[in-house]
C-alpha positions in Angstrom: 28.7 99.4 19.1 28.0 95.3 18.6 31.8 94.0 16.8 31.9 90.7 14.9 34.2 88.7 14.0 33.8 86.4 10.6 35.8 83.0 10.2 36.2 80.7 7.4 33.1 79.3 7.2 31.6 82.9 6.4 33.5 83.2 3.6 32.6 80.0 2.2 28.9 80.6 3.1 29.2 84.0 0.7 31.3 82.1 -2.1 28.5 79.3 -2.0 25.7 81.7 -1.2 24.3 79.6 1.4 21.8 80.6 3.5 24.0 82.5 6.0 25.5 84.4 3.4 22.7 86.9 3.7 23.3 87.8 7.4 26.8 87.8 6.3 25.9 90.5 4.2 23.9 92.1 6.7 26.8 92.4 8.9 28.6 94.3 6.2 25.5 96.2 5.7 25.7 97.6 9.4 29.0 98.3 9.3 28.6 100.4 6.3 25.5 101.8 8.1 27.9 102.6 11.3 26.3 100.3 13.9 28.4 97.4 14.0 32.3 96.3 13.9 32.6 93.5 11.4 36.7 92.2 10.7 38.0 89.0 9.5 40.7 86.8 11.5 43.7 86.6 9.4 44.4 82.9 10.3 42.1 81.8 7.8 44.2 83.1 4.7 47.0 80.0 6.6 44.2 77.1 6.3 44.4 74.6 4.0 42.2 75.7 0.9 38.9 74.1 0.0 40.9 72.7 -2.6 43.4 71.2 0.0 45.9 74.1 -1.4 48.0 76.3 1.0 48.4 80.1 -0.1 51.6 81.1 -0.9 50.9 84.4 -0.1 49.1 87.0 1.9 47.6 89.0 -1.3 46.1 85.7 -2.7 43.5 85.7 0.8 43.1 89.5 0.2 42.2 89.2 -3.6 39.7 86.3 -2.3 38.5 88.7 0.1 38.1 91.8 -2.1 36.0 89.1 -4.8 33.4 88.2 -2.2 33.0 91.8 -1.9 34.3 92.0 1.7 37.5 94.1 0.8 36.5 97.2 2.8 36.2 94.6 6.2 39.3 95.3 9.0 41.8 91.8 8.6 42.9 91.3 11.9 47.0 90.7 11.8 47.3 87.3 14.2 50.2 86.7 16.9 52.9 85.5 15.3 53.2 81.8 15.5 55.3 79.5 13.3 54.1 77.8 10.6 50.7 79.0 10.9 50.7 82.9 10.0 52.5 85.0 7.1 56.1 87.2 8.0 54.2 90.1 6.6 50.6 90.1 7.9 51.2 89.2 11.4 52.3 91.3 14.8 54.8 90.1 17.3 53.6 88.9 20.6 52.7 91.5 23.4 50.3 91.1 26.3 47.5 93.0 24.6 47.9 90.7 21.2 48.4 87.7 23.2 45.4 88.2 25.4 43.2 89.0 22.2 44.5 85.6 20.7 43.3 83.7 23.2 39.9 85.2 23.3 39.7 84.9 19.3 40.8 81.2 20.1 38.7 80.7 22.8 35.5 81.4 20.5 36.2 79.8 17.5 37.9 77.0 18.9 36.6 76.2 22.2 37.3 73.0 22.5 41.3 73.3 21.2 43.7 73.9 23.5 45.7 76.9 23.1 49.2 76.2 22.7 51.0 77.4 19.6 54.3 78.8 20.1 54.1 82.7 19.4 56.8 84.9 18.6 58.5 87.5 21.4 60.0 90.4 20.3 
């Protein structure tokens, strides 16, 4: 089964209904269908708002979410890394959730280096 992962700028392509909104919505339309794995990367709800806000909290991101209609989509919990994620929506580092952070990073951000600080239990 294909899996896909949705950043920030598919959220604000649903909000705005740009163009990619619709195969945003045909992601979600395959998942519901069973053919595809669609989640959202948590580290988004940390970003700077479009209105140059931080979120104060976790549930904030998650009622944005459940307004675009994207509330039934798996939020992947990030490493925890200072500064960047929330206490309650985040997992401590492991190899497995390290390894998957970098590949996340890797994608979205190919041309950052990665080199936050994570947590160790």
């Amino acid at each position: 089964m294909l899996s896909f992962t949705l950043d920030t700028n598919c959220l604000i392509a649903v909000e705005e209904e740009r163009p990619e909104a619709e195969a945003v919505r045909e992601l979600v339309a395959q998942q519901r269908a069973g053919r595809a794995t669609v989640r959202l990367v948590a580290t988004m709800a940390a970003e700077n708002q479009r209105d140059g806000t931080v979120l104060d909290n976790f549930s904030h991101f998650q009622r944005r979410i459940n307004g675009l209609g994207l509330g039934e989509l798996e939020i992947l919990a990030p490493v925890a890394v200072c500064d960047l994620t929330y206490v309650d929506w985040c997992v401590l580092a492991h190899d497995e959730a390290e390894a998957e952070a970098i590949r996340l990073h890797k994608v979205l951000f190919p041309t950052s280096p990665f080199g936050y600080l994570v947590l160790q239990p």
